[in-house]
C-alpha distance (Angstrom), angle and dihedral (degrees) to the residues before:
residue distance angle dihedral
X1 . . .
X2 3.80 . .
X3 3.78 124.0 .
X4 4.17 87.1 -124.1
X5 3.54 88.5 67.9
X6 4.04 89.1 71.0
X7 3.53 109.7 14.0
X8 3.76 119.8 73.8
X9 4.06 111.8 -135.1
X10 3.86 87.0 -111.4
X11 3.25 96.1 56.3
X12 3.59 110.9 69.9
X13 3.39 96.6 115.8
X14 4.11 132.9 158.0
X15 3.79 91.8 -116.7
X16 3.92 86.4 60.1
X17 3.87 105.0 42.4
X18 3.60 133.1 91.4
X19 3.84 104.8 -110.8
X20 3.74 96.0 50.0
X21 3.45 132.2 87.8
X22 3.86 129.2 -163.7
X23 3.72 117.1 -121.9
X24 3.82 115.9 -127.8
X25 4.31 94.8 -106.8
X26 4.50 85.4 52.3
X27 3.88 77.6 -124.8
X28 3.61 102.7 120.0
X29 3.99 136.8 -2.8
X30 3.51 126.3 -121.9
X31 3.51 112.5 -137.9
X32 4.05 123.3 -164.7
X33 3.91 86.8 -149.9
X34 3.79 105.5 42.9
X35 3.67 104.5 13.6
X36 3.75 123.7 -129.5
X37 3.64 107.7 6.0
X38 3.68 138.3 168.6
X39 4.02 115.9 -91.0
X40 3.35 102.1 -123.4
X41 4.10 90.3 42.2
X42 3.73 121.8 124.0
X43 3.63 131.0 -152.6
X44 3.80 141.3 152.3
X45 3.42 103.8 -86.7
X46 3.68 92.3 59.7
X47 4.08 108.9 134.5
X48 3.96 112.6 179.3
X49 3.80 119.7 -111.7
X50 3.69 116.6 -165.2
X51 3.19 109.2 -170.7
X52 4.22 83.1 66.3
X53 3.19 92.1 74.3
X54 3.89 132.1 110.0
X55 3.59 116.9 -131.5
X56 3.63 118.2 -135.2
X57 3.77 121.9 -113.0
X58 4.20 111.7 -102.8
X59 3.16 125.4 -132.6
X60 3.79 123.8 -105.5
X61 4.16 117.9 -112.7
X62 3.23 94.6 -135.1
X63 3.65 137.5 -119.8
X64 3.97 110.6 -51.7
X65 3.52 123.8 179.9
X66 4.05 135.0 -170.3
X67 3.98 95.6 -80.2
X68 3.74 92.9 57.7
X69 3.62 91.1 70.8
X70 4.19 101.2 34.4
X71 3.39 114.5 117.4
């Protein structure tokens, strides 16, 4: 599996990669290659981490009742 499968070219971003680490205030990002660094920074040493990311919120399914499913 590559990382371009699920990362989108925009967002290769400090708070996302493997090297950084996200202070406690989400302010800034503190990086073991470049030091304290913005969170949306880039740089070449970036290295996708998935489990960084923030799932989405799902949609509900709605409200079904008893008649939906009668035949």
């Amino acid at each position: 599996m590559k990382n371009s499968e699920f990362t989108n070219k925009d967002e290769k971003v400090c708070r996302l990669c493997e090297h950084g680490r996200l202070s406690t205030d989400k302010s800034a990002v503190v990086c073991m290659k470049k030091g304290i660094v913005d969170p949306d920074g880039k740089c070449r040493k970036y290295v996708y981490d998935p489990l960084k990311r923030e799932m989405k919120t799902r949609l509900g399914l709605g409200e079904f009742s008893a008649e939906d499913f009668a035949l």
